[in-house]
C-alpha positions as CSV (number, residue, x, y, z in Angstrom):
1,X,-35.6,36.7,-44.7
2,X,-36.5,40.0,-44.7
3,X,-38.0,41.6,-41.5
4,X,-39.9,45.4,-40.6
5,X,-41.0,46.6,-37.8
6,X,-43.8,49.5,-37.4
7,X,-45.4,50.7,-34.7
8,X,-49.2,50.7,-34.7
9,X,-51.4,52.6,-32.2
10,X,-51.9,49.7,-29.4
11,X,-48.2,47.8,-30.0
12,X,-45.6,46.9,-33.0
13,X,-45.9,44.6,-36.2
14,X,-43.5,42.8,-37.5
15,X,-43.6,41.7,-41.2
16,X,-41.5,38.7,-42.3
17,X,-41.8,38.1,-46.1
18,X,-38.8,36.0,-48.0
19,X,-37.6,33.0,-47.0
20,X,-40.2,32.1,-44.0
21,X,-41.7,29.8,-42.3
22,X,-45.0,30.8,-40.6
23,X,-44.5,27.8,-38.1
24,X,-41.3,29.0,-37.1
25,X,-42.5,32.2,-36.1
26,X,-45.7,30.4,-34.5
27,X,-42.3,28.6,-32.5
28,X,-40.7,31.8,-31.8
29,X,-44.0,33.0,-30.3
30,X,-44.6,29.9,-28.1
31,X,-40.9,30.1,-26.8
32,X,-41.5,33.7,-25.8
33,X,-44.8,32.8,-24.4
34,X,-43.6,29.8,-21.8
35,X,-40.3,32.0,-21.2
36,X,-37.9,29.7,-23.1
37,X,-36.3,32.6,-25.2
38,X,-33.7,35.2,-23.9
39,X,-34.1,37.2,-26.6
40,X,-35.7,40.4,-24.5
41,X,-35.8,41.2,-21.1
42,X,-38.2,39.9,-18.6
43,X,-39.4,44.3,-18.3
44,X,-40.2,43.9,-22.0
45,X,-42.1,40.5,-22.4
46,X,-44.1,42.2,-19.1
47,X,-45.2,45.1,-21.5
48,X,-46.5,42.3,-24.0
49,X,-50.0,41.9,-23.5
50,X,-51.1,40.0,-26.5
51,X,-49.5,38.1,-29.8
52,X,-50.5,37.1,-33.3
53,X,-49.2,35.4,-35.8
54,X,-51.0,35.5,-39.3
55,X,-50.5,34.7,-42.7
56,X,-48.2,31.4,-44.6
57,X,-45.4,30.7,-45.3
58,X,-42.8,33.6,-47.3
59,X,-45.4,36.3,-46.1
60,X,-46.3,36.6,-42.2
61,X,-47.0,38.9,-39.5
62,X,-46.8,39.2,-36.0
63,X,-48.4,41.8,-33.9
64,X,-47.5,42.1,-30.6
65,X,-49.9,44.4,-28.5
66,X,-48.7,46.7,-25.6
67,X,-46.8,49.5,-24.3
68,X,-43.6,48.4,-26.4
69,X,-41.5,50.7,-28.4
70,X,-40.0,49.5,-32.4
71,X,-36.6,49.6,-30.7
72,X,-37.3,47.1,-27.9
73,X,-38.4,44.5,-30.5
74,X,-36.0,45.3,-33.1
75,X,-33.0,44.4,-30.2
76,X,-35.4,41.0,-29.5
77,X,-35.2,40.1,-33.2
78,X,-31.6,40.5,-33.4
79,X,-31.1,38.5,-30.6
80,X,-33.8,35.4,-31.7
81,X,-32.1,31.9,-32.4
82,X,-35.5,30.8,-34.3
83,X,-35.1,33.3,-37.1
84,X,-31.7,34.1,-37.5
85,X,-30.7,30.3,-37.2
């Protein structure tokens, strides 16, 4: 799976294209949602306003709205069990 992060003007997408499931990011979403994920701090997900997932299957996005910088999220994605599982 191959992953890129940009920022935009009002958050961050992240492009997954590859070997992807759009349901498991839609899992990795919910997780991060109801606070089942420790894969960024509880100051970050605070900054999160909004979330997205779009796309199917071998090419989605996820754009995460907010005061978050491309670092921030790149450390979350390193740390996710849903993707790098």
């Amino acid at each position: 799976m191959n992953k890129k992060v940009n920022l935009m003007a009002n958050g961050v997408n992240i492009s997954f294209s590859g070997n992807v499931k759009k349901q498991n990011i839609v899992t990795m979403v919910e997780n991060c949602q109801t606070g089942q994920c420790e894969c960024m701090s509880d100051a970050t997900k605070k900054k999160i306003e909004g979330m997205e997932v779009t796309g199917k299957d071998g090419e989605v996005s996820l754009a995460l709205s907010g005061n978050i910088s491309k670092e921030e999220i790149e450390v979350a994605l390193a740390k996710s069990k849903v993707i790098n599982s």
